[in-house]
N, C-alpha and C positions, 0 to 999 in steps of 0.2 A: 335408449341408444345401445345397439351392438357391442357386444366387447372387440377392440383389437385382434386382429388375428395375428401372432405372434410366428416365427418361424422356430423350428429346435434352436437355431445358431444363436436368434435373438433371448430365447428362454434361458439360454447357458450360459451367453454372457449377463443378462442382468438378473438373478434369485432376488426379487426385488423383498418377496415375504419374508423370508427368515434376515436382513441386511437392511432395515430400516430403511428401506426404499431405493437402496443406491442404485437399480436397475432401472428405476426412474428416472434419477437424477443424471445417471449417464445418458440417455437418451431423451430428457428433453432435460433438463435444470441447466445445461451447459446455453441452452438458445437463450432461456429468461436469464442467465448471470450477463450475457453477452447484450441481452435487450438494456437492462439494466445499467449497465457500465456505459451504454451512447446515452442513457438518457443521464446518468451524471456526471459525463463531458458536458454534456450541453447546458447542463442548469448548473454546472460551473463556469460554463463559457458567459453564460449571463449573470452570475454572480460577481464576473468581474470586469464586465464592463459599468455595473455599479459604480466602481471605483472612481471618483473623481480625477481628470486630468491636469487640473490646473495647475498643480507644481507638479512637474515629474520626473519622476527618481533617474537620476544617468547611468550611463554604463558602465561604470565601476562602482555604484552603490551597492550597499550592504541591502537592498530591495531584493536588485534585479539580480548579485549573489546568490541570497537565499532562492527568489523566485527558481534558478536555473535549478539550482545543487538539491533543488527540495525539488522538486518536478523527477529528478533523476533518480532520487532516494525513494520516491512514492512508488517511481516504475518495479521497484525489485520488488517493493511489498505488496502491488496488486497483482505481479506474479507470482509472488510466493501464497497469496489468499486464494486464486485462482486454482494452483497446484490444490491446498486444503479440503477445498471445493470441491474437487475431480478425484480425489485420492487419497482424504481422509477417510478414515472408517469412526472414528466419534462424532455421534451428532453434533456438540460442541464447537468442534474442531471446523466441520464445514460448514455451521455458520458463522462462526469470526472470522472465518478466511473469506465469507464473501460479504462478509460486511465491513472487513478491511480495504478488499478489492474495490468494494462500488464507492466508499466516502473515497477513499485516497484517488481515483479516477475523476472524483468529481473536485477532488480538490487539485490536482493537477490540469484541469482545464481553466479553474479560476486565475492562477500562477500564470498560465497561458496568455490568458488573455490580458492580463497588468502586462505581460509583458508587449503585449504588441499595443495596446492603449501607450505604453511609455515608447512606441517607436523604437525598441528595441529587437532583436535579435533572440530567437530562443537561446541561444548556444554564444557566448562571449569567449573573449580572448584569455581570458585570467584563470588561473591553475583552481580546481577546486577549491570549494573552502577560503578563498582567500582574502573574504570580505570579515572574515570573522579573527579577532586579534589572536588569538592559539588555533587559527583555522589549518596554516599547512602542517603543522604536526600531528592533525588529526587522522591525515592523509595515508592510508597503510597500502601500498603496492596499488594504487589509484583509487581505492576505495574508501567512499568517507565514511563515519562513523556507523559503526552498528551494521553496515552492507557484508551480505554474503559471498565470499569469493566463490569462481566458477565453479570449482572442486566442489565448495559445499550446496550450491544446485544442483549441480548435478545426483549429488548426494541424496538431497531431498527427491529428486525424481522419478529416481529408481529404488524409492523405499517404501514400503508398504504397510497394511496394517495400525499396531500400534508404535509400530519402532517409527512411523510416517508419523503418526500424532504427536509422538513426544520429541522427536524432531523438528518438525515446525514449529512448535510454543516456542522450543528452545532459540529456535533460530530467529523468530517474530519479535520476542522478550529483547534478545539485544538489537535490531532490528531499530526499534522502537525507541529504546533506551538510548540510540546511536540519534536517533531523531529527534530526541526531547532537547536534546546537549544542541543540537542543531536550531532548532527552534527557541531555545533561550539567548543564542549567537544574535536573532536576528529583532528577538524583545530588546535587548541589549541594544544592539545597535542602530537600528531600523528608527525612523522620525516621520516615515507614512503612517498616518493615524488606521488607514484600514488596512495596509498590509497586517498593521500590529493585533488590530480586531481578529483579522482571521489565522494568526499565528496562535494567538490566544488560545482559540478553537482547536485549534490542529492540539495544540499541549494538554489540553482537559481532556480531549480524546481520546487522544494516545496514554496518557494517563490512567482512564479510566479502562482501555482495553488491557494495560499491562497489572491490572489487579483482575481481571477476567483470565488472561492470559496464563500468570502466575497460580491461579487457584484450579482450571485446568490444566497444570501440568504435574501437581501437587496431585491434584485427583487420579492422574493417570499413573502416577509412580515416578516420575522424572523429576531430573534435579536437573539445577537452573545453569 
């Protein structure tokens, strides 16, 4: 097969040889992260029509709480993986960022779908947080635990190199940590047998990324 014929413009924006590929990855890894993420909406979508209906959680359930406020929490962090992805320069770095982005996309389609199986609403009337008993004080300027304010994406956006690497852990690490505290809210309180299965999940995960997380930021020089 031919090699691609490349333009000067397209050669200077991606030195794919000496940058462990990111001339690649900018031009095609964004189509497969993008491929990727429909296909773990969808096999979330079907992971939670699994769900049994027979009793179902109402609209002021500690469920369909979690379901929302965790649906909202996932969105910052498969954008914050997604940025990783695109803009990290440690190999590390952009794959835990797209491998934060495609589970947490797959597990925000499951949340989805419990929610419309219970005839619910994605989006309820009740203030963040509020299903969990120290839920509103966790609540800082609308943002529930471990969430990035606007300032600090932006931050992340326009940051580069390794000051980009050691920024994102940093910001994934409490991200995360903000999630776990969330996810215990809803072992606590939650009485759906499979919400509680795949909360389960969510907390080994996250668990296990924040000891991946922690030991590349440790490797990069950054503190926590």
């Amino acid at each position: 097969m031919n090699a691609p014929v490349t333009t000067d413009s397209e050669t200077d924006e991606a030195p794919a040889a000496d940058q462990g590929g990111r001339g690649a990855v900018r031009r095609y890894g964004l189509l497969a992260v993008a491929a990727a993420l429909a296909v773990g909406l969808v096999l979330g979508y079907a992971g939670g029509l699994l769900t049994p209906t027979l009793t179902r959680p109402g609209e002021n359930s500690a469920e369909a709480g979690f379901a929302r406020d965790m649906t909202a929490h996932h969105n910052q962090a498969v954008a914050m993986g997604l940025l990783a992805f695109s803009q990290g320069q440690d190999p590390e770095v952009r794959q835990v960022g797209v491998d934060i982005a495609t589970g947490q996309q797959g597990e925000i389609g499951t949340m989805q779908t419990w929610l419309r199986s219970w005839k619910l609403d994605p989006t309820g009337d009740q203030a963040p947080m509020a299903w969990m008993p120290d839920g509103g004080g966790l609540v800082k300027n609308g943002l529930m635990p471990g969430m990035a304010t606007p300032e600090e994406m932006a931050k992340l956006r326009a940051a580069s190199g390794r000051e980009f690497d050691v920024l994102f852990l940093q910001m994934m690490i409490r991200h995360h940590i903000g999630g776990v505290h969330m996810i215990d809210g809803i072992l606590d309180e939650g009485h759906d047998d499979d919400v509680l299965a795949v909360a389960q999940t969510m907390k080994n995960t996250q668990q296990n990324d924040l000891t991946n997380l922690g030991a590349a930021l440790k490797r990069l020089g950054g503190t926590p």
